[in-house]
N, C-alpha and C positions, 0 to 999 in steps of 0.2 A: 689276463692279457700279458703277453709276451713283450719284452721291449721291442722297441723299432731295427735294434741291430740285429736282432734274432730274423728279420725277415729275408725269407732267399731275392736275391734280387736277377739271379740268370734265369732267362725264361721269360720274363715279362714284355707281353708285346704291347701292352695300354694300361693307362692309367685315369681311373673312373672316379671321381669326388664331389663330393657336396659343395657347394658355395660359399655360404654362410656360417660364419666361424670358424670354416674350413680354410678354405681359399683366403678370407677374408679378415680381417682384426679389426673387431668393434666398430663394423659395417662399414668399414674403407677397405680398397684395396691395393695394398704394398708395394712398392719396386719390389721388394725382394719376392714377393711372392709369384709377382705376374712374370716376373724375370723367371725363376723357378718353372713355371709354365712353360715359357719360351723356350726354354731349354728342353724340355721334355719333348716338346714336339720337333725340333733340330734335331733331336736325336734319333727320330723317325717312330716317336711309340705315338699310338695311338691316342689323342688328350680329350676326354669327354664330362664336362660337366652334369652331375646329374642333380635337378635342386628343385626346392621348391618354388621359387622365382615365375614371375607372370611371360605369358610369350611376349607382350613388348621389351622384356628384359632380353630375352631370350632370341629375337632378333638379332638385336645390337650384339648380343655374345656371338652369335654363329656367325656374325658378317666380320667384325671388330677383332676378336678375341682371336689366338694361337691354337686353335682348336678343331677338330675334327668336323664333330656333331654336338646338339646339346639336349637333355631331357629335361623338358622345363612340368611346372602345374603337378610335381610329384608324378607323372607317369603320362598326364594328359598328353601329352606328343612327344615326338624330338623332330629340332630343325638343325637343317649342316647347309652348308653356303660351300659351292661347284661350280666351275667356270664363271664365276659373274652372277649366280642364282640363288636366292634365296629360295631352299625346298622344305616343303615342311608335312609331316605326316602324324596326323591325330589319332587317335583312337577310335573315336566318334566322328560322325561326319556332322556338316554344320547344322540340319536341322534338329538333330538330335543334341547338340551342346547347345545351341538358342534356347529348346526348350528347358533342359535342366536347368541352365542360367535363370531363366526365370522364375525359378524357383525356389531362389539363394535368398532374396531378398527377405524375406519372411520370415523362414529362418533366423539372416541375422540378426535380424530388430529384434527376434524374443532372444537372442544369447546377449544383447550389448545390454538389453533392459535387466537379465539376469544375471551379468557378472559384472558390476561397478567396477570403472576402472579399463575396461579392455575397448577397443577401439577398432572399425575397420582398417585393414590396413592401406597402408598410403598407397599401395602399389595394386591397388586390387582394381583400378580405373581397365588398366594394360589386361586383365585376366581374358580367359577363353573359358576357362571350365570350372572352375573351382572358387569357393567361398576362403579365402582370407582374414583371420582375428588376430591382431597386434597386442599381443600380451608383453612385450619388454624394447621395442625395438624403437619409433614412435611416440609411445607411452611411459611413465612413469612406469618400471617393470612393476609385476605382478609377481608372487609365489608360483612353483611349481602347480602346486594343486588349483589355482586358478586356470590356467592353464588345461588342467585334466577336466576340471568343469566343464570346461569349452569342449571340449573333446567330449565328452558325456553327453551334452547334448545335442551334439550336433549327430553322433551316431542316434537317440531317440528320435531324430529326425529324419534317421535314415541313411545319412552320410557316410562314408568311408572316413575318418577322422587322423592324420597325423600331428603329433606335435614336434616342432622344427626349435631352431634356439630361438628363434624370435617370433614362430607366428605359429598360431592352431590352424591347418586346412582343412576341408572339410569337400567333398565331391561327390554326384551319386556316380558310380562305378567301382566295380573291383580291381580296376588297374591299380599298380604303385610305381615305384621306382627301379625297378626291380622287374614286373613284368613288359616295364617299354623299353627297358635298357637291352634285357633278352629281344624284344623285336628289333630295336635298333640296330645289335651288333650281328643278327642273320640279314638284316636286310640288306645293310649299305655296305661290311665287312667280312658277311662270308665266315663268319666266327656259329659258335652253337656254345654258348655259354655251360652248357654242361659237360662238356668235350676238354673246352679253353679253358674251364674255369681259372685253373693252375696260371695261366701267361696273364690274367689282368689283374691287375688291384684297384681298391677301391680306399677311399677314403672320405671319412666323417664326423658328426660328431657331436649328434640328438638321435631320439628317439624315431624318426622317419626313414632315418639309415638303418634301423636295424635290419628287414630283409635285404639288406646288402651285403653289412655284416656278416648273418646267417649263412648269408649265401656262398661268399667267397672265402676260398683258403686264405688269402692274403687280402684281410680285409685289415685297415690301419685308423683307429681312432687317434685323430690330433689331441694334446693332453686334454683339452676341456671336455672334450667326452666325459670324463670322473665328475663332472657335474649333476649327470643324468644315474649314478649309479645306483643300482635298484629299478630303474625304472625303463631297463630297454628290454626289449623283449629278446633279444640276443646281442653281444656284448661282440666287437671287433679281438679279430686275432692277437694284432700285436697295437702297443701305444706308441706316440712320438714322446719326445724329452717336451718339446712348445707346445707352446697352443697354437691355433688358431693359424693365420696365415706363418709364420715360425716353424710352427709343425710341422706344413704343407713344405716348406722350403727343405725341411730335416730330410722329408721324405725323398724327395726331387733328388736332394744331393747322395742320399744312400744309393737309390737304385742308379743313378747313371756312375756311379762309383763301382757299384757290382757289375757294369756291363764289361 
């Protein structure tokens, strides 16, 4: 990973990031970082959260927040708020996510009975598509490899499985983060991510970003990324100096310095 100052910052029309440890510092979030925000979107770049966060989170981001569009449930939709409108587009349509949903429940009671210690997560009430485990967030944290447990089983269950800084998700679908962010920026933006790649960055900073990372030239882990090291399936281009929402601000301030 290259530092942060190494990254070109001419050319960049948006700016794509995780939430959670990203955006965030030890699950609050900053004047300086929402300020950091605010500024990115005055400045006219495109700001899009992309996270693992439930759509009632995901609401209040799209209506509330300085922000474009948002991809919430790891890939399950994005919603953007327009003239006065909350718009939201899933992947699946409703009868098809009623039924997977019903399907979680089972699931999770054999992973909470198999890893002592992990716990649904608080926010999983708000969910639409996806199974939630609170491994450090909620909870007395847990080991990584607790963590990967959860992730282990919930793919024998079938699941699509990520692990985030705070929570294992777990979905039946092969959407990610990654492939809604691609619908998202042809749909509403006009963009074709393999074309653009070069004008957006991304930023992160667990294991659920990595096809983002993978994905983009200027893909940016905030320093806590080095937490996860060995264990992401592809590793972001360059680092920040901070962590966590610090990072986020580092980054803000580089690129609107390169404009």
């Amino acid at each position: 990973m290259k530092p942060l100052a190494d990254l070109p910052a001419r050319g960049v029309r948006g700016v794509l990031f995780d939430i959670d440890e990203t955006l965030t510092t030890e699950g609050r979030l900053t004047a300086q970082a929402y300020s950091a925000m605010e500024s990115l979107k005055d400045a006219q770049l495109l700001v899009v959260p992309i996270t693992g966060r439930p759509a009632g989170w995901c609401d209040h981001i799209a209506r509330m927040w300085p922000v474009d569009a948002v991809v919430g449930e790891n890939g399950a939709f994005y919603f953007w708020h327009e003239a006065g409108r909350l718009g939201k587009r899933f992947v699946d349509d409703d009868a098809t996510r009623a039924a997977k949903r019903a399907r979680l429940g089972a699931i999770a009671d054999r992973i909470l009975s198999a890893v002592p210690g992990c716990a649904l997560a608080s926010d999983q009430a708000y969910r639409e598509a996806d199974l939630a485990i609170d491994f450090c967030e909620d909870v007395p944290a847990l080991p990584l490899a607790a963590a990967e447990r959860i992730a282990h089983l919930m793919r024998e269950a079938g699941l699509t499985a990520k692990i985030s800084s705070i929570h294992v998700n777990g979905w039946f679908g092969d959407y990610d983060k990654l492939a809604t962010t691609r619908l998202l920026v042809r749909e509403r933006f006009g963009l074709d991510l393999e074309r653009d790649n070069a004008s957006l960055v991304f930023a992160g900073d667990s294991p659920n970003d990595a096809p983002m990372f993978g994905f983009f030239e200027r893909s940016v882990g905030v320093a806590n990324v080095r937490r996860f090291a060995g264990r992401l399936a592809a590793e972001p281009k360059f680092v920040a100096r901070g962590e966590s929402g610090a990072g986020f601000a580092e980054l803000a301030a580089h690129l609107l310095a390169g404009r």
